[in-house]
N, C-alpha and C positions, 0 to 999 in steps of 0.2 A: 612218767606217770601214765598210769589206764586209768581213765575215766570211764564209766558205762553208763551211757545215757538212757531212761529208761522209758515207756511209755503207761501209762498207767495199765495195770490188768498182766504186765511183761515180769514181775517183782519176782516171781519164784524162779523163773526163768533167769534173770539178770542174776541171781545171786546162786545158782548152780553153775553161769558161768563164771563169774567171778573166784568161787571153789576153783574151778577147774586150773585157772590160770596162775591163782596162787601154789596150784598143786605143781602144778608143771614147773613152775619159776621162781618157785621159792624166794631165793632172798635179792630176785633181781628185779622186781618188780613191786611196785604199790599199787593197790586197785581200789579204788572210789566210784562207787555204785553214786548219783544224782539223779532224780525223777525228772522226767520231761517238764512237769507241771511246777515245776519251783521257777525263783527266778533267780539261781544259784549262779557262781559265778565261776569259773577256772580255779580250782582250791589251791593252786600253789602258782609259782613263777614258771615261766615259759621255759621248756627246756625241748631240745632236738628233738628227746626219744617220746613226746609225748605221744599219747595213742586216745584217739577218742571213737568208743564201740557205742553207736547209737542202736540200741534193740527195741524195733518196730515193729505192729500189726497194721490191719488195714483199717482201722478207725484212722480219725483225723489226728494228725500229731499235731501237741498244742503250741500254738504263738512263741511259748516263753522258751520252748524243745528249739523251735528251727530257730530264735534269736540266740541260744544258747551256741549250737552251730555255728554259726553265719562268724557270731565274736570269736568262734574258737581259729577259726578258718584265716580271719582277717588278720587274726593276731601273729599268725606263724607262716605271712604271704603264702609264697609254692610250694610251705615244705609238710606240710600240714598233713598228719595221719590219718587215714577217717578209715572207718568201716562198720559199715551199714549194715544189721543184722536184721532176715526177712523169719519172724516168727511164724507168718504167715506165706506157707510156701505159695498160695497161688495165687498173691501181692508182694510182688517183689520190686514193686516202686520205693523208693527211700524216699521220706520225707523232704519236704520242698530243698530247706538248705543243702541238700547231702543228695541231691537231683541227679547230678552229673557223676555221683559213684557209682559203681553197680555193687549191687546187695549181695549179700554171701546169706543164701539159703541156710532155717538152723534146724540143725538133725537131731533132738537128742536123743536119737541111738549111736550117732558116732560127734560123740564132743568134741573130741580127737582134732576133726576137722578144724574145728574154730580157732581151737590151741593152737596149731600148727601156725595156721593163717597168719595169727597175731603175733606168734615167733618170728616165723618170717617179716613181719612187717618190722618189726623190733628188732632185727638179728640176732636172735637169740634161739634160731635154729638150732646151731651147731652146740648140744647137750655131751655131746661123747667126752667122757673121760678120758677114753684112752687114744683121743684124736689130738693133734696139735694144729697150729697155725704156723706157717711159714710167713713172717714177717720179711719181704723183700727189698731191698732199699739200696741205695749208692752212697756209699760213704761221707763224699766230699760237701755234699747240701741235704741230704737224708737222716741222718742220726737224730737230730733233736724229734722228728716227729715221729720217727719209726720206735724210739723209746716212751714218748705218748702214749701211740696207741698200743705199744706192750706194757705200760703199766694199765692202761683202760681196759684193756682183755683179760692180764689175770685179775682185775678188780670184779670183773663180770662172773670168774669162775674158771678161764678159758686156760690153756696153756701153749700161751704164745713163743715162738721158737727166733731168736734173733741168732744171726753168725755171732755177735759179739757176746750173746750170752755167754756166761760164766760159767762152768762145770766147778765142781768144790771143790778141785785141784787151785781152780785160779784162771785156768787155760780156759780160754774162747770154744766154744761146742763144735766148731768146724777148726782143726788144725789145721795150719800151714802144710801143705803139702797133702792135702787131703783130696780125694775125691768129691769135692762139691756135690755135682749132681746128685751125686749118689746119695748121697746124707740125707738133703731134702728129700728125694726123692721118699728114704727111709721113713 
């Protein structure tokens, strides 16, 4: 989940980028715009991929903003996604909680940017259709996890490539006797 934490006066702004991200990532994301000034609470259950886009000016961001943080922060230890949004390019301090990020300047002439930023954070970079993933792995203690994360890739959209994948023969996508390298490589 994308949370976009907002600061009062930020509202048209947070909800052009919120557009944007939906636009880019359709159905692999959820985004939930929450105002700094509520005393709102994390709207779902903690999960890995969460992302929380705090979009800031240079007025004072309120008490209930940086305790909002601080919980977001505590609850997910070191693994905790943040990124600081400076509305104001010639304040690019982050609010108190969000101190120690550095702020990603916001352009909107190129949204572009913020997308990207947030895919990457998310790994949800990698959009190409006509791209695959080499899934690489060792047989004898690899399989259970290397089919994990190719069922979690093409759940995302992705088209994950395993040796043991099936072609609609039946046969394994790398044959015996086949030039490996070369196939991935392909």
């Amino acid at each position: 989940m994308v949370v976009i934490l907002y600061q009062d006066g930020c509202q048209d702004i947070t909800q052009k980028i919120a557009e944007h991200l939906m636009t880019a990532f359709a159905d692999h994301i959820v985004v939930e715009c929450i105002s700094a000034d509520s005393a709102a609470a994390w709207p779902s259950d903690v999960s890995w991929d969460d992302l929380l886009i705090v979009i800031y000016d240079k007025k004072d961001f309120p008490l209930s903003g940086n305790t909002f943080i601080s919980q977001y922060m505590q609850s997910r230890g070191g693994t905790a996604l943040l990124l600081p949004v400076a509305v104001d390019v010639t304040f690019p301090k982050p609010p108190e909680a969000a101190a120690a990020i550095k702020a990603l300047p916001y352009d909107s002439e190129k949204p572009g940017r913020l997308v990207n930023r947030v895919g990457g954070m998310l790994g949800l970079r990698l959009q190409g259709r006509d791209s695959k993933i080499f899934i690489s792995y060792r047989a004898s203690d690899g399989t259970a996890v290397a089919k994990q994360l190719y069922d979690h890739l093409v759940a995302l959209g992705h088209r994950p490539f395993l040796d043991e994948a099936k072609e609609l023969d039946g046969e394994t996508a790398i044959l015996p006797g086949s030039a490996v390298q070369k196939q991935i490589d392909d």
